[in-house]
C-alpha positions, 0 to 999 in steps of 0.5 A: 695750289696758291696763287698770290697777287699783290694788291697795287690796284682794286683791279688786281685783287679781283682780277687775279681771283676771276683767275683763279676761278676760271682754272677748272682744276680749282675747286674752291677759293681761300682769298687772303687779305690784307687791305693795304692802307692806301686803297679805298677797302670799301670800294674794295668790299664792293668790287668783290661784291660785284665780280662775285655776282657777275662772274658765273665761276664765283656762284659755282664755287665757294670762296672763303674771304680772309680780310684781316688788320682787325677792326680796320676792316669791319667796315669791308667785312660788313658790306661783303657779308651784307651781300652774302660773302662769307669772310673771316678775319683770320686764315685758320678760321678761313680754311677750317670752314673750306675743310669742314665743308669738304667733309660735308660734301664726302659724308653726303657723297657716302650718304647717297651711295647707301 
């Protein structure tokens, strides 16, 4: 399913994605985003950073961080990965890395049934 949320304030972007987590029908997270300019990305990279190690949801299930406008970004993009998030700066890239990892998973799922 998608989910969309504008971002008007920090607390919306993280907000919306604790949401989303929480839905036990969700398994994993592709976040798309576009820093607007009027929002501070870096305390934006840190909120998330801070959600992601206090929400219990967002250890659990893995969330692929899309933060796209180029090298605009890479100052938030920096602290994220620095904490151990996983981003990239286009969606494709995004949701090729959740369905590759989907396919892990099912090989190992056939893999412990042998």
């Amino acid at each position: 399913g998608v989910h969309d949320v504008i971002i008007d304030e920090l607390q919306h972007a993280y907000h919306g994605l604790q949401i989303v987590l929480q839905d036990e029908n969700v398994d994993a997270v592709v976040f798309i985003t576009v820093v607007p300019t009027f929002l501070p990305q870096e305390e934006l990279a840190r909120e998330l950073v801070k959600m992601t190690e206090t929400t219990p949801q967002a250890q659990e299930k893995p969330v692929f961080y899309c933060v796209m406008a180029g090298a605009y970004t890479s100052p938030a993009r920096r602290i994220m990965e620095q904490a151990g998030l996983c981003t990239f700066d286009a969606p494709d890239k995004a949701v090729l890395a959740a369905k590759n990892m989907c396919n892990y998973a099912a090989f190992r799922r056939r893999q412990k049934e042998d």
